[in-house]
Legacy VTK file of the C-alpha trace (Angstrom):
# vtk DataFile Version 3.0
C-alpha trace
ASCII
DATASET POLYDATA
POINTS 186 float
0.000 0.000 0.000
3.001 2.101 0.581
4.486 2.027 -2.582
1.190 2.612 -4.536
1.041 5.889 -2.568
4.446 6.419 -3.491
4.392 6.168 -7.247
1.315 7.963 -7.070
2.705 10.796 -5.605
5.755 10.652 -7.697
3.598 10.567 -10.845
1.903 13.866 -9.313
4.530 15.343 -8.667
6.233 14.579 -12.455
2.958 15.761 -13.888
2.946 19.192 -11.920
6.644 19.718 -13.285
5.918 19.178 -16.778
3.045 21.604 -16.299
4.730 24.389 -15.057
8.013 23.874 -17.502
7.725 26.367 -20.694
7.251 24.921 -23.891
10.961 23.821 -25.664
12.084 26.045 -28.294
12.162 25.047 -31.812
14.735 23.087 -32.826
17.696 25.267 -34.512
18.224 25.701 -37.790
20.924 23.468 -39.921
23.869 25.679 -41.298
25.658 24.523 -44.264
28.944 25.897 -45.515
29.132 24.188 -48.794
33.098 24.815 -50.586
32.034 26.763 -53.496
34.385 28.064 -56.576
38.246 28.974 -56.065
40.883 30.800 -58.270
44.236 31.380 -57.570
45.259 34.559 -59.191
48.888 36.790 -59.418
48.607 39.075 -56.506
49.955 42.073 -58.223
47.071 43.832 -60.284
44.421 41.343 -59.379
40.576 41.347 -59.369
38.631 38.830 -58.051
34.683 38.242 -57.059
32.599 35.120 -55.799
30.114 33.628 -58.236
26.957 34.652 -57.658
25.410 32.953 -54.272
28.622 32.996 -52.762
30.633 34.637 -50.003
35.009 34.407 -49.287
35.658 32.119 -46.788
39.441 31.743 -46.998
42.607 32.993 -48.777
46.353 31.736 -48.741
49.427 33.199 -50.294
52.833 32.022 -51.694
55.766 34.447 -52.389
55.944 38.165 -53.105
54.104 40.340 -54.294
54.093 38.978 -57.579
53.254 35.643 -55.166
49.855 33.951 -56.428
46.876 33.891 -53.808
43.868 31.623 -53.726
40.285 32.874 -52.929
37.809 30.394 -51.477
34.356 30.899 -51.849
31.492 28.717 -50.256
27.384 29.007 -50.482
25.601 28.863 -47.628
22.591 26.833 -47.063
20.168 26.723 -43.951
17.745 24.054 -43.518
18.571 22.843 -46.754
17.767 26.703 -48.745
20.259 28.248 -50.349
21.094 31.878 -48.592
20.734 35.009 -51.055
23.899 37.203 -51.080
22.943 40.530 -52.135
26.323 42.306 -53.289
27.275 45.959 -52.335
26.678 48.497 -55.141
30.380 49.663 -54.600
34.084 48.210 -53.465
34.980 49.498 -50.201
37.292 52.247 -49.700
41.156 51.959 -51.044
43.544 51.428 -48.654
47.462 50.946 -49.076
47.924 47.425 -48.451
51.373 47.694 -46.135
48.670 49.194 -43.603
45.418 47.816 -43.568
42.838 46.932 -41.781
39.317 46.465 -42.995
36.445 44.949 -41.651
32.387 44.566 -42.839
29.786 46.677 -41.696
27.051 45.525 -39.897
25.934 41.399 -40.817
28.003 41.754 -44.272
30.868 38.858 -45.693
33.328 39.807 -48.049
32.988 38.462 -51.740
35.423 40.007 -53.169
39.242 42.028 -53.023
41.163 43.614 -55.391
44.224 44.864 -55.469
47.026 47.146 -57.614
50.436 47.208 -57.760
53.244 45.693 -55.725
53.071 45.360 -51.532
53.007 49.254 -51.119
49.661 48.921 -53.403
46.156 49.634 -52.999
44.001 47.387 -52.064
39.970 47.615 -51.620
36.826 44.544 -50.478
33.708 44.289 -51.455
31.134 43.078 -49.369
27.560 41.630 -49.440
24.339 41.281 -47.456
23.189 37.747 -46.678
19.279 37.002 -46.547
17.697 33.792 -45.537
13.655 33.551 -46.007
13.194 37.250 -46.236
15.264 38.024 -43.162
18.886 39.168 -42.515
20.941 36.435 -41.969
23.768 37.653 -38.708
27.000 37.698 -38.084
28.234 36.682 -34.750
30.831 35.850 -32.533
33.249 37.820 -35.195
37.200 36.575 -33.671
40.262 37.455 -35.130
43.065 34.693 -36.428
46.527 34.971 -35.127
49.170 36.966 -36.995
50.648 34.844 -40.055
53.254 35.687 -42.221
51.683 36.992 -45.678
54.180 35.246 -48.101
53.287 31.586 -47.183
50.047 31.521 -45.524
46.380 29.855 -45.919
43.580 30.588 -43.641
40.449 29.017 -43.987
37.084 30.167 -42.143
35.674 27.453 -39.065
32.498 25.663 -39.635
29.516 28.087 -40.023
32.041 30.558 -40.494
32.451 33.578 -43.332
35.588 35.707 -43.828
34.216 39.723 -42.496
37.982 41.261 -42.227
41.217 41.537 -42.800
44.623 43.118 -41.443
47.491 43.463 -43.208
50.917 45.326 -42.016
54.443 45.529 -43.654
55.536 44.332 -47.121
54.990 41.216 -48.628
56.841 39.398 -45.851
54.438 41.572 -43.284
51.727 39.800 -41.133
48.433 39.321 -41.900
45.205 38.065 -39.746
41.535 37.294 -40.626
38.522 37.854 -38.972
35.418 35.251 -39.107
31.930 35.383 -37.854
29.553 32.996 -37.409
26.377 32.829 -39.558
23.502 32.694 -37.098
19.551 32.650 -37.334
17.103 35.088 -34.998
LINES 1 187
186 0 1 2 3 4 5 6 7 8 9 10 11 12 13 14 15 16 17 18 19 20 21 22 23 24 25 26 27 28 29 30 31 32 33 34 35 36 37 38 39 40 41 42 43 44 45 46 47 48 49 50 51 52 53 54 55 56 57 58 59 60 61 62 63 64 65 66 67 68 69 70 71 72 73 74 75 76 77 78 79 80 81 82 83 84 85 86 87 88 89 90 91 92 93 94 95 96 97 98 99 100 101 102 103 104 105 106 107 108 109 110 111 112 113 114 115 116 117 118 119 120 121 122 123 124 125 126 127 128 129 130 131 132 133 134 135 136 137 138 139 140 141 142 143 144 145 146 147 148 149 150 151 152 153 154 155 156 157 158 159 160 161 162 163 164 165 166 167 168 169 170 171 172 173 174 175 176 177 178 179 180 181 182 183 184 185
């Protein structure tokens, strides 16, 4: 008799908890980074953009500045939809390479970087808006990679990671760092 009271009591008791608990979120969405085109290209007097549907999410270098360098682009896919990358009308602002530092604005990836001339050359970004079923797609927990040298590096962005800055200082044997952030829903 006991024990009947017992799990009856327990029961109650289980009941009343699962009452009062709130209701459990919905379940997360699934990011995707999917590897998407690359090019390597001479770094002197370079242009270079992401396909369409595509943000950078690494670059390496080898050698001077007449070195090549390798873009990586990736698409981006949540709960199985492809994310829309809506492009900047304009490249960024110029800045001489042996002293730069840029970074997006807001929830923006870079998609592109150009560059002209040798190390002591000007160098710009161009950067895009991410949307996922109508609604800005964010950028989070933005961190910066350690210092690398620039003439035999690769850096490649984390899982649900896009590349939103870069630093650069010094010539072609300078040091360079990247900063990711994490794509993130609500």
């Amino acid at each position: 008799m006991y024990k009947k009271a017992l799990t009856v009591a327990m029961a109650a008791a289980a009941l009343a908890t699962l009452a009062s608990a709130p209701a459990s979120a919905a379940a997360a969405p699934t990011i995707e980074i999917i590897p998407g085109a690359s090019a390597t290209l001479k770094e002197s007097n370079s242009v270079y953009t992401c396909p369409a549907g595509e943000v950078l999410t690494g670059r390496s270098h080898r050698g001077d500045e007449n070195g090549w360098t390798t873009y990586q682009c990736s698409r981006i896919r949540i709960d199985g939809e492809l994310v829309s990358v809506q492009h900047n009308a304009s490249w960024g602002p110029n800045q001489w390479e042996n002293d730069s530092y840029f970074v997006t604005s807001g929830d923006q990836a870079f998609v592109g970087r150009r560059h002209f001339g040798d190390e002591n050359g000007l160098t710009a970004y161009l950067s895009a808006t991410l949307y996922w079923r109508g609604s800005q797609v964010r950028l989070t927990s933005r961190n910066w990679t350690q210092e690398v040298r620039e003439d035999n590096h690769s850096s490649q962005a984390g899982i649900d990671q896009v590349m939103t800055g870069r630093w650069h200082r010094g010539d072609e044997n300078g040091f360079t760092s990247y900063e990711y952030g994490t794509v993130t829903v609500g």
